[in-house]
N, C-alpha and C positions, 0 to 999 in steps of 0.2 A: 504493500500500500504506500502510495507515495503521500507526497507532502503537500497539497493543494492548496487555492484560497479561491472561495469560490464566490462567486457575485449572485444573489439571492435577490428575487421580486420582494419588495418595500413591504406587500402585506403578507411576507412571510415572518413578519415582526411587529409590520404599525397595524394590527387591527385595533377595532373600538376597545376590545376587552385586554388589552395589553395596553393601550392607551391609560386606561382606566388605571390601571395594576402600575404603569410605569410612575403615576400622577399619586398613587399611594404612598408607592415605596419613597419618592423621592422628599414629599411634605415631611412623611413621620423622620425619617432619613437628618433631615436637616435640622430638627429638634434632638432626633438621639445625637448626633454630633457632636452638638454642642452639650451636652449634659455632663460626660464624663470630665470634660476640662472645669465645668461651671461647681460640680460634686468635689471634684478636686480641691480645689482655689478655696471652694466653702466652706468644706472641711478643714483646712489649713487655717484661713480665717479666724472660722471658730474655734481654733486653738487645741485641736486634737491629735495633731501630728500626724507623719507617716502612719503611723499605724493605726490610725482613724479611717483614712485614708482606703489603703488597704481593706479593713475591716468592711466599711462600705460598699466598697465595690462586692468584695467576696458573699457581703449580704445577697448580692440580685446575682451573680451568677450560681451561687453552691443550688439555691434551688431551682435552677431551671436546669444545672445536668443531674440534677436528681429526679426532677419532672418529666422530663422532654420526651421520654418515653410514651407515657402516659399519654401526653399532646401528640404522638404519631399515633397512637391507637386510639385517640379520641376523634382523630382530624379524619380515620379511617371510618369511623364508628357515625360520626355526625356532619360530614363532609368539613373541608379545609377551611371553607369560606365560614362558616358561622364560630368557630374557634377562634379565624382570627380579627372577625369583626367583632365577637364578646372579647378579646384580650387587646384591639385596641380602644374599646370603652371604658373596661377598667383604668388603663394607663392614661387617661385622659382624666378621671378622678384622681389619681394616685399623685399624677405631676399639678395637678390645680393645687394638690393640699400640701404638695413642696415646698409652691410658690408661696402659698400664704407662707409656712413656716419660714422661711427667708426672709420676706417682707414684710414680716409682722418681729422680728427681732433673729435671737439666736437659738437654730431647734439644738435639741436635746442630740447625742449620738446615735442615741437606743432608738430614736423615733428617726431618723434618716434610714437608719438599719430597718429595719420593720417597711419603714415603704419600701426599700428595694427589694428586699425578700418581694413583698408583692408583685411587685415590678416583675423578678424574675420569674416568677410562677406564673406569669400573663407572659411572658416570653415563651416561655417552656410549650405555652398551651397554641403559639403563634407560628414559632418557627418550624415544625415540622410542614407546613398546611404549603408552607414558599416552594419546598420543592415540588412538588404534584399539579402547581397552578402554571408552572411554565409552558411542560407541555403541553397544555389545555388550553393554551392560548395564543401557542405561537408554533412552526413550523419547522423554522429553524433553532432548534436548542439551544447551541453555542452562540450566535449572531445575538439573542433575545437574552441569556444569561450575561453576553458582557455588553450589551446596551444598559440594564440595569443596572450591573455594577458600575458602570461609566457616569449614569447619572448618581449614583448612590456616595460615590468617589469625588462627584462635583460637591457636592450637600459635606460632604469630609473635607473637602475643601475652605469653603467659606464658611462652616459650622464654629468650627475651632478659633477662627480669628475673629468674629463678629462674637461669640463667648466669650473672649477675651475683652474686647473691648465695653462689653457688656457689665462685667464684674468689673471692672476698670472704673466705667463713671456713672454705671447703674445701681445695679445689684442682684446680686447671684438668682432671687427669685423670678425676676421678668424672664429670665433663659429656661426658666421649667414653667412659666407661661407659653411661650411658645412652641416646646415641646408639648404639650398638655391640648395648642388646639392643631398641630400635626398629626396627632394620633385621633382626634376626630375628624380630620378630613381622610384619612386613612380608611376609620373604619364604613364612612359614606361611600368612598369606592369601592371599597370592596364588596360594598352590601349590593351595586349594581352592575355586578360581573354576571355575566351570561355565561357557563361552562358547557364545554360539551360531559358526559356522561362517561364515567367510569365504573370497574366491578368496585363494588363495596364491601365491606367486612361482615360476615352475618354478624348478629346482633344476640344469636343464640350460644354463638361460643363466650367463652368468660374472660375477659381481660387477659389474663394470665394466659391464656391458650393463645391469645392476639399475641401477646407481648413474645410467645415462643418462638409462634410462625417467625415474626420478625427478625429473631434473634437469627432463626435457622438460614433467613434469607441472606444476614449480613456476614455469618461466618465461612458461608462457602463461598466467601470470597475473596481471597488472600489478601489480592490487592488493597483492599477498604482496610481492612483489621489492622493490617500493618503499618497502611499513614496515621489511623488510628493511635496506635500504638507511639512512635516517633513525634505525633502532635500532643501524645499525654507529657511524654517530657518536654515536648516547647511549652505544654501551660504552666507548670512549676518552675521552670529555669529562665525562659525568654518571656512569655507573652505574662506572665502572672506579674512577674515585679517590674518591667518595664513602663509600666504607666506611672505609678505611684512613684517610684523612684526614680523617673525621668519627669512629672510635673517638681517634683520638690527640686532638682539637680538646677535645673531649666531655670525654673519661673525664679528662684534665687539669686541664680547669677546675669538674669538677661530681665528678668519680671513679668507679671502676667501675660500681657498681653505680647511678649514676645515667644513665649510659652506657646499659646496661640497660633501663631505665625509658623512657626516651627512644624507644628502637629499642620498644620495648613498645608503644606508642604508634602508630608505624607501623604493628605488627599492629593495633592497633585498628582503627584507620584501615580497613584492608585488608577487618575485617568489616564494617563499613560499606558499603564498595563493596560488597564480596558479594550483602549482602543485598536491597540496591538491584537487584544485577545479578537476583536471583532473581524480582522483581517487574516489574521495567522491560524491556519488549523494544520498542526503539526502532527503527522501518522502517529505518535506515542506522546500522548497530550499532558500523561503525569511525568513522562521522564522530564519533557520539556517545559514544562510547570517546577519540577525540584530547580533547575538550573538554574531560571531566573531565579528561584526562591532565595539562593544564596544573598541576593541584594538586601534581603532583611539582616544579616549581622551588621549592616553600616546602622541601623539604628540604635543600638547598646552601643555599638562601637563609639560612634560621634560622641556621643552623653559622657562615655567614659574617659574618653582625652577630654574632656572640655575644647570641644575643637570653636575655632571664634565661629560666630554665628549665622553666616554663611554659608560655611564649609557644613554646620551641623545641618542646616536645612535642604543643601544639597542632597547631601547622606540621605536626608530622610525622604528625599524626592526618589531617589534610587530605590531606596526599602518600599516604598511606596509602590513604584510599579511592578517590582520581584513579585509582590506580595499580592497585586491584583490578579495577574498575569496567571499563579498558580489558584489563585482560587478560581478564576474562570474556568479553567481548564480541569480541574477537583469535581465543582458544582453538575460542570457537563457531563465529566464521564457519569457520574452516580445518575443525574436525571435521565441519561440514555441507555446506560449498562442496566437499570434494573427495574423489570416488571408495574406497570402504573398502580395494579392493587397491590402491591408491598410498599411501594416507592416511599408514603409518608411513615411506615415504623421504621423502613430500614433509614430515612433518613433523623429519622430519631435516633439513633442506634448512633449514627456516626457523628452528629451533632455532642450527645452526653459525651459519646467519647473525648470529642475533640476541644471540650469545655470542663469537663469532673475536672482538670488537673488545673482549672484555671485559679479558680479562690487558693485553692493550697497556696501559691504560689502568691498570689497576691494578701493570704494575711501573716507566709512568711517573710515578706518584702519587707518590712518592718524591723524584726527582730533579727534579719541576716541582715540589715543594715548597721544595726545599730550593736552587733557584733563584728563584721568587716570591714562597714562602709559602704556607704549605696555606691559607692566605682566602683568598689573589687564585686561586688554583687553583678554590676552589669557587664563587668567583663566576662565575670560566669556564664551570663547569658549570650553573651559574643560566642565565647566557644563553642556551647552547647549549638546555638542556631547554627553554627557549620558544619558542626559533624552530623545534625541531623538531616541538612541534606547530603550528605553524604550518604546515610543511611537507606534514603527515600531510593537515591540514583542505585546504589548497592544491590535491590533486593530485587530479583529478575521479575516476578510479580506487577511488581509499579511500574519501574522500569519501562518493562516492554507489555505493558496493556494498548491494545488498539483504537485506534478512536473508533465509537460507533457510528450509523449513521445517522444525518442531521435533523433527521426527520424520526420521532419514535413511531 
C-alpha cells in the first residue's frame, strides 16, 4: 500500500450534520481552553500552591478514567447524542457556579475539587459518544477527524492567551462564564444532529456483560493495548506534571499572561499538525504519528532550561504539531479499525487507559517537586517522552498497522 493524499468532494466532510458537530466542538473547545490556565493562575492566586494545583486538576480527570467506561456503555445503551447533550448541560451549571465562586471572592479548595470531580464525571459520560458521531456524519474519517482537531487547535490557540489576559485585568470567574455558555451552545447542536442509524446494544444484557464485550473487543488488538500501555507512563511522567509545573515554572518567570502566550503557541503548533494530518495519509499512520510524536519532548525540555521566551514558544509550537499530527492519525485508525457497535466501549477502553495515569501524575507533580525540583521533574518527563516513542516505533504491532479505508 502506498503513500497517497487524496483530494475528496467538500461534502465528504461539510455536511449540515458535521457543520452542526464542527460549531459544537469548536464553542465548548474555546471555553475548555481557557479553563485549565484560568484553574491554574486561581488556584495559585488563592494561595494553595503546586499542589493545589495539581490536586484540582486530578479532581476532574481520576473520575472520568474511572467512569468513561461506563459512558461507552451508556453512549451504547442510550445513543451518543443524549449522553452528550445531558453532560454538556450539566457542565454549563457546574462552570456558572465556578464563576460565581470566583466573582463572588475566594472559593474554598474542597469546593473547586468537588466541581471538577463533577466536571469529570460529565466528561467521562461525553467522551466516548465523539468517536461513533464521526463516522455518522462524514465520509471521509481522516479528512473530518483532522478538520476538527484543526478547529479545536484554533480554540487552543486563542483560548490560553485571551485567559491570560482575562485573569490579568479581569478575573478568573468571567473565563468559567464563558466556558459555562460554550457548553450550552454545544449541547443545542448537538441536540439537532440528524444520524444515520447504527446496531445498538441490547438493553437485556447487564452492564457488566457490555463492559466485557468491550473489553474483549479492545484486547484483540495488540496495536491499541500497547499505545495504551506506553500512554499510561506518559500520564504519570510527561503529561500528569507538565501542566502544573510548567504554569508555576512559566507564569513566575515570564507572568501570567505570558504563561498564556506560550501555551498559545502549543495551539498553534497543534494546527499545524492538523493540517498536515488533513493532506498526508501515510500507509502506517501510527508509525508515522510516533515520529512526529517525538516533537513533544521540546515541551519539558524548553521549561527545563529556562530557555528565553521565544525559543520556549517555539518549542512549544513544535510539541504542538508532533502532538496533533499523532493524534489524528491515533483517533482515525481506532474510528476505522473497529466495528460501529463496539466502536463507543472500545473507545472507552482506550480513553481510561490513556487518562487513569493522568491524576497520578499530576497530584505527584507537587510533592516530586518539592523533593527534586519542578526542573529535574520535567527533565524526567523529557526523557521518558523519548523513549516512549521509541517504544511506540519499536513494537511491530503499531509500527506496521495499515491505514484502513477512508470511508467505514
Amino acid at each position: 500500500m502506498t503513500q497517497v493524499v487524496q483530494e475528496v468532494a467538500p461534502r465528504a466532510v461539510w455536511t449540515r450534520d458535521f457543520g452542526l458537530f464542527f460549531t459544537a466542538r469548536s464553542v465548548s473547545t474555546l471555553g475548555t481552553a481557557m479553563v485549565p490556565v484560568a484553574m491554574s493562575l486561581g488556584v495559585l492566586q488563592a494561595g494553595y500552591g503546586i499542589s493545589g494545583v495539581g490536586y484540582t486538576l486530578a479532581s476532574s480527570t481520576l473520575p472520568m478514567a474511572l467512569l468513561v467506561l461506563f459512558g461507552g456503555v451508556f453512549a451504547d445503551r442510550f445513543t451518543p447524542r443524549r449522553m452528550m447533550v445531558g453532560a454538556d448541560s450539566v457542565r454549563l451549571v457546574t462552570q456558572s457556579v465556578t464563576a460565581v465562586l470566583f466573582l463572588g471572592g475566594t472559593p474554598q479548595l474542597w469546593q473547586l475539587m468537588v466541581i471538577s470531580a463533577v466536571n469529570g464525571t460529565a466528561a467521562a459520560m461525553f467522551q466516548p459518544g465523539l468517536a461513533s458521531l464521526i463516522p455518522r456524519i462524514a465520509s471521509d474519517v481522516q479528512r473530518a477527524v483532522a478538520t476538527q482537531r484543526t478547529s479545536e487547535s484554533l480554540m487552543l490557540l486563542v483560548g490560553p492567551s485571551i485567559a491570560g489576559v482575562l485573569v490579568a485585568f479581569a478575573d478568573v470567574g468571567v473565563v468559567f462564564l464563558v466556558d459555562a455558555a460554550g457548553f450550552g451552545v454545544s449541547a443545542l447542536c448537538l441536540a439537532l444532529l440528524r444520524l444515520r442509524d447504527v446496531p445498538r446494544v441490547g438493553t437485556e444484557a447487564t452492564v457488566w456483560v457490555n463492559l466485557r464485550e468491550g473489553w474483549q473487543e479492545f484486547r484483540s488488538r495488540t496495536w491499541m493495548w500497547g499505545v495504551i500501555l506506553v500512554w499510561s507512563a506518559m500520564g504519570i511522567a510527561v503529561f500528569g506534571p507538565v501542566l502544573p509545573l510548567g504554569a508555576t515554572l512559566v507564569s513566575a518567570a515570564y507572568g501570567a499572561t505570558s504563561y498564556g502566550l506560550v501555551t498559545s503557541a502549543f495551539g498553534a503548533g497543534t494546527i499545524a499538525g492538523g493540517l498536515v494530518a488533513m493532506r498526508v495519509k501515510p500507509s502506517r499512520p501510527l508509525a508515522a504519528g510516533a515520529a512526529a510524536m517525538f516533537l513533544f519532548a521540546l515541551e519539558p525540555l524548553s521549561i527545563t532550561l529556562g530557555l528565553p521566551l521565544p525559543v520556549m514558544a517555539a518549542c512549544h509550537l513544535a510539541a504542538g504539531a508532533g502532538s496533533a499530527f499523532w493524534g489524528v492519525m491515533w483517533m482515525t485508525s481506532v474510528q476505522t479499525q473497529v466495528p460501529p457497535d463496539a466502536l463507543n466501549r472500545v473507545h472507552a477502553y482506550e480513553v481510561a487507559g490513556s487518562i487513569m495515569a493522568i491524576p497520578i501524575g499530576q497530584a505527584l507533580a507537587g510533592p516530586a517537586a518539592a523533593l527534586l525540583g519542578p526542573r529535574e521533574v520535567l527533565a524526567v518527563s523529557t526523557v521518558v517522552a523519548v523513549s516512549s516513542c521509541v517504544c511506540l516505533i519499536a513494537v511491530p504491532s503499531i509500527r506496521g498497522l495499515r491505514r484502513a479505508s477512508a470511508t467505514p
